[in-house]
N, C-alpha and C positions, 0 to 999 in steps of 0.2 A: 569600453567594455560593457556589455550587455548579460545580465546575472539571472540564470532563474536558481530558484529553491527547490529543491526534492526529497520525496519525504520515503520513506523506505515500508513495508508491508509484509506480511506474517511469513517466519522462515529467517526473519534476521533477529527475533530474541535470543537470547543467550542471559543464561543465571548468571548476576554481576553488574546487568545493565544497568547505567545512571548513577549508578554507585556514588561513581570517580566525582561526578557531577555534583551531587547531594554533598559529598566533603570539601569541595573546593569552591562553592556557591551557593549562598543563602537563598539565591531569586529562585534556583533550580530544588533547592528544599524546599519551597512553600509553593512550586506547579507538584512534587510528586505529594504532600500534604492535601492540595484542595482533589488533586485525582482517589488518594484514599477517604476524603471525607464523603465524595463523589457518590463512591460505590458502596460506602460502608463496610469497609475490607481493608484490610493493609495490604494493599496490595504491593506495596515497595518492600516490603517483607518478602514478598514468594519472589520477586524480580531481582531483590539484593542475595537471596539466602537460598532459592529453590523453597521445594525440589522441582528439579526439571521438568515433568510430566505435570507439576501443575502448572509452571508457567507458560510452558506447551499447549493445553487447553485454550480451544480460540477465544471462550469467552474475556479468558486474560491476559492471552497475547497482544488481541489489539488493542485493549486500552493501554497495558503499557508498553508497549512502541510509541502510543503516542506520547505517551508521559516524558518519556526520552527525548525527543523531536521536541515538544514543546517547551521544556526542562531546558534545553540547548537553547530554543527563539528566548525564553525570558533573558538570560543572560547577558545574551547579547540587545536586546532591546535595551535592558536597563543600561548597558553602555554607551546608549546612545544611536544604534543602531536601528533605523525605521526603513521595513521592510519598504515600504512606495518609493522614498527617495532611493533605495539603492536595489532594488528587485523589480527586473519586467513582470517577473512569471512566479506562479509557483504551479505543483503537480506532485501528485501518489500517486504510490503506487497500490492500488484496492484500497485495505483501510489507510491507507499514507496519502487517501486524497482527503479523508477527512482531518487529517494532523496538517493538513496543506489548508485546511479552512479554518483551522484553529490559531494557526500560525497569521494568517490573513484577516483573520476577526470575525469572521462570517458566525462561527460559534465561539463561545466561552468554553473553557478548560473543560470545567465541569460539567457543560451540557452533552460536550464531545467524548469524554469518560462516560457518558450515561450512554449513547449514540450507539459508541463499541459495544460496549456491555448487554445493547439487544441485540444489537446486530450476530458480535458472536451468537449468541443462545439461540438467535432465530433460523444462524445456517444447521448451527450444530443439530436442532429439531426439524429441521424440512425433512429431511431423509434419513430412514433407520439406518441405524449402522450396520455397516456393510454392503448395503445396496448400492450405493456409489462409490466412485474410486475418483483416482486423478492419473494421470501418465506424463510424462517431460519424454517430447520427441526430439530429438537433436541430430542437426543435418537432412534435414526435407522443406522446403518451401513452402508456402502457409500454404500455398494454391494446392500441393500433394496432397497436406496435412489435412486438409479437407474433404480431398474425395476418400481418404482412406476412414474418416470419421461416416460419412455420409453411407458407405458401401456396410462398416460394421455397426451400424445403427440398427437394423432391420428394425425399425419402428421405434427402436429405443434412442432414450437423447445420451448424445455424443459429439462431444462441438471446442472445438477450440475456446479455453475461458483464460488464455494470456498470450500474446506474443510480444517476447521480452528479447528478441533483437538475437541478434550472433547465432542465428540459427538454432533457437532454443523456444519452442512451444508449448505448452499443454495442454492438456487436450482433458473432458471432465465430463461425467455422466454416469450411467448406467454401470454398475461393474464389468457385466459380460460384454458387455459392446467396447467400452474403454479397455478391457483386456486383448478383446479381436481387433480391437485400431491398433492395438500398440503392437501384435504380432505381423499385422500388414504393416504397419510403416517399418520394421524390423527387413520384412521383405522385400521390401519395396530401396532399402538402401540407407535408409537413417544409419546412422555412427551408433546412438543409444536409443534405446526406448524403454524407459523404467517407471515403475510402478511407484509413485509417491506414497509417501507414510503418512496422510491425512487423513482426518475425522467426517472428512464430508466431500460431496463435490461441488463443490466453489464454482462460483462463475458459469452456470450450468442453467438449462430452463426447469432443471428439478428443484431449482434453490426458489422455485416462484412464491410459494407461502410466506418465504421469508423476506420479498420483495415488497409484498404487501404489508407485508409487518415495520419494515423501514416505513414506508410511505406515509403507516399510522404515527408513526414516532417521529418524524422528520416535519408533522403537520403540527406539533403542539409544541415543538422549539422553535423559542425567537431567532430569527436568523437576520443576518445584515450585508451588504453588499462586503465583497471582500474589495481589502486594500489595495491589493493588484489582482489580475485574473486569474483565475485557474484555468488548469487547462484538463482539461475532464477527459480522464480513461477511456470510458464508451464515444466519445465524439471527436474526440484532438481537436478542439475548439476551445480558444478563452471564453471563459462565463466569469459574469458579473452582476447579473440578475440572480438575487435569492433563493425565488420561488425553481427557475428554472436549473440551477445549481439543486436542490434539493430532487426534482424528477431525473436528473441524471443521476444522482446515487441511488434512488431505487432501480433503475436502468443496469448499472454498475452489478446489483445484486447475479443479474442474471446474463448479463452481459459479457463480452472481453475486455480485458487490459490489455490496450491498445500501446504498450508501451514502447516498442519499438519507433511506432509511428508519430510517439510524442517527442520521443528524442530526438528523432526525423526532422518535425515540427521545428523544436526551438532551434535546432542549426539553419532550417529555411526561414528565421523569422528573427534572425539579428541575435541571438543570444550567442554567444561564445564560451561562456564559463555555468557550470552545472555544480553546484553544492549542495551534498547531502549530508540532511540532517538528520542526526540520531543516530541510530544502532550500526553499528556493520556499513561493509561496503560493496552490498550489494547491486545497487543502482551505479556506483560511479564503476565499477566491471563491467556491468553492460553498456553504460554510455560508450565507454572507452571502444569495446568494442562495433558498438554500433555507428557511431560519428567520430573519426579518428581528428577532426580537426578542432571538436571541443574538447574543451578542458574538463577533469571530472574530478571533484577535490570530495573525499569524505568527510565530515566535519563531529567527529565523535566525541573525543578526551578536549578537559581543560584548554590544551596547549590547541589545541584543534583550533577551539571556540575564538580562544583570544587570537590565535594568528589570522584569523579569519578577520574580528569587529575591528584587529588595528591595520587591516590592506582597503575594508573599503568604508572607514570613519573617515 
């Protein structure tokens, strides 16, 4: 059996998360501890209690998703569990490649709480609000998804910033142009094409200010070869070199989640079994649907954690 790890990405918090974890795990109270000392925030307060719209807010959605994610890896570490002996691969999904570095060692809990914490602020400032949108196309082929991006662009950016497998795309940019993509791919035959309820357009070449701003923040954290590889959103390639793990998360900023093609990936490269770690089960849906011959296990509550550290201790 060949194991990768996946880490899940904004749209799977929910008021409640980690909770379960923080009461049935001291290792997993002392990662959502060093994450609030991190930020200077309780943040396990707004994640355990709401309210929803703040924990909605990117800047702390994606630190705690990661808190979750990494809250889950302590646990099971302290059992005994060491991701290199038992993990080919890890991968995120956007900020869940960085919970994929955290988990792997490359960053500290803490530096990766700080990481999020610009990162959100610096998409949520690229672009005024309102000027960009987001759309989920469903049922058209990226190859469509593109000319329909490309035609309602007229000079504006509009581009594909995820393909997350089962015929599920979206598409990011400009309001007007993301609104005329989403009417021609409607046209054009898509099943849905709907308007997401986001603060920003993510994965877009307008998110570039904020690209440069990782770059400056990702230059003054120590960073270390991770345990096992990543396998990086913008490339679907394992990395293991630091410096270049670091140039593809500012890449990442502006880039797609190639996520489809990563899941692709681990079934053409000996992996069989996919475990997602932390919140929701969002990635193991679309595993399932995208690679029907892997396994896709969510790995959230207690009983999760433990049926998981005692099949591969």
């Amino acid at each position: 059996m060949s194991i990768a790890f996946t880490f899940p990405g904004q749209g799977s918090q929910a008021v409640g998360m980690g909770l379960d974890l923080a009461e049935a795990f001291a290792e997993a109270r002392a990662v959502f501890e060093e994450v609030d000392e991190a930020l200077g925030q309780h943040l396990s307060k707004i994640m355990w209690e709401g309210p929803e719209d703040e924990l909605t807010l990117t800047a702390n959605a994606q630190p705690a998703l990661m808190a979750v994610s990494l809250a889950a890896m302590r646990v099971m570490e302290t059992a005994g569990l060491s991701l290199k002996d038992k993990v080919a691969y890890v991968a995120g999904h956007s900020l869940g490649e960085y919970s994929a570095l955290a988990a792997a060692g490359t960053f500290t809990v803490a530096d990766t709480a700080r990481l999020l914490r610009i990162r959100g602020n610096a998409m949520q400032a690229a672009v005024p609000v309102g000027e960009g949108a987001m759309a989920a196309i469903i049922g058209l082929e990226a190859a469509d998804v593109e000319k329909v991006c490309t035609e309602a662009s007229g000079g504006a950016v509009c581009q594909i910033a995820n393909d997350n497998g089962g015929g599920q795309l979206v598409i990011s940019g400009t309001r007007t142009a993301v609104e005329q993509a989403a009417q021609l791919a409607s046209e054009r035959g898509a099943r849905r094409a709907i308007m997401l309820p986001v603060s920003a357009p993510f994965h877009s070449a307008l998110m570039a200010p904020a690209g440069e701003r990782m770059r400056e923040a990702l230059s003054g954290v120590s960073k270390n070869a991770p345990a096992v590889p990543v396998v990086a959103n913008v490339t679907v390639s394992p990395l293991n070199d630091p410096e270049d793990i670091a140039a593809r998360l500012v890449e990442q900023v502006t880039g797609r989640v190639r996520w489809r093609e990563t899941v692709e990936w681990f079934g053409r490269n000996g992996v069989d079994t996919l475990y997602e770690i932390g919140t929701g089960k969002v990635l193991t849906g679309l595993a399932r649907r995208i690679d029907r011959n892997l396994k896709a296990v969510a790995v959230n509550t207690p009983a999760d954690i433990e049926a998981v550290t005692a099949a591969l201790l």
